[in-house]
N, C-alpha and C positions, 0 to 999 in steps of 0.2 A: 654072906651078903645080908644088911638088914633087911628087913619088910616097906621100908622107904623105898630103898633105892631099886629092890624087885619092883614093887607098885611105880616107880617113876622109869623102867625101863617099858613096860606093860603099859603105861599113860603114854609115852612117846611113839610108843607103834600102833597106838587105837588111834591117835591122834594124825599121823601118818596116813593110815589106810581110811581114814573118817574124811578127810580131807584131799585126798592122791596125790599126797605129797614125797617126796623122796627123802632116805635120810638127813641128808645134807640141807635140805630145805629147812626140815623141821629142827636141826640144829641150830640151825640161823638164826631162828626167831624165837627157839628157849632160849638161847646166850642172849640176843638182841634184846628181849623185853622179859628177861629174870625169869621164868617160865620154871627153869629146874626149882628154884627155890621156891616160889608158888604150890609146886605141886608136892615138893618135900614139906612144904608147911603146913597144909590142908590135906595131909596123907589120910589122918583120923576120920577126915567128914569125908574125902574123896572115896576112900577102898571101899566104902557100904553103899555108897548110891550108885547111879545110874553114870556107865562111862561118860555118856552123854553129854550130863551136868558138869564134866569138869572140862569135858571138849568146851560146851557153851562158857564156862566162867573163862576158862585160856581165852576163846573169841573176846569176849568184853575187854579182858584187861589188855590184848593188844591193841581193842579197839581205842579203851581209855588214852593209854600210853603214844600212839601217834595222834589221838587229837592235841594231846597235853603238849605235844613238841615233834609239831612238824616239818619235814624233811623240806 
């Protein structure tokens, strides 16, 4: 398994337990608002920083994404 897809299993379950989310949940809205690809794109900057920062960058960019095209 590359170093992406380790770091994007380890990003979905920080992000899970960050949040008390349930698997299924947190599937929803990496497939709904492109999330896996985000976090495989920004692996470089994500794996050194702070879990944190990429919980808070996922918040924005689903925040951006339902203002852009609300339901």
């Amino acid at each position: 398994m590359s170093n992406e897809s380790n770091f994007l299993i380890f990003a979905i379950e920080y992000y899970r337990n960050r949040h008390g989310l349930n698997g299924a949940e947190v599937t929803d809205l990496f497939e709904r608002y492109d999330i896996y690809k985000m976090v495989t794109d920004n692996y470089f900057i994500y794996h050194i920083e702070s879990p944190d920062h990429f919980v808070q960058e996922i918040d924005e960019a689903i925040c951006r994404i339902r203002k852009a095209y609300p339901v």
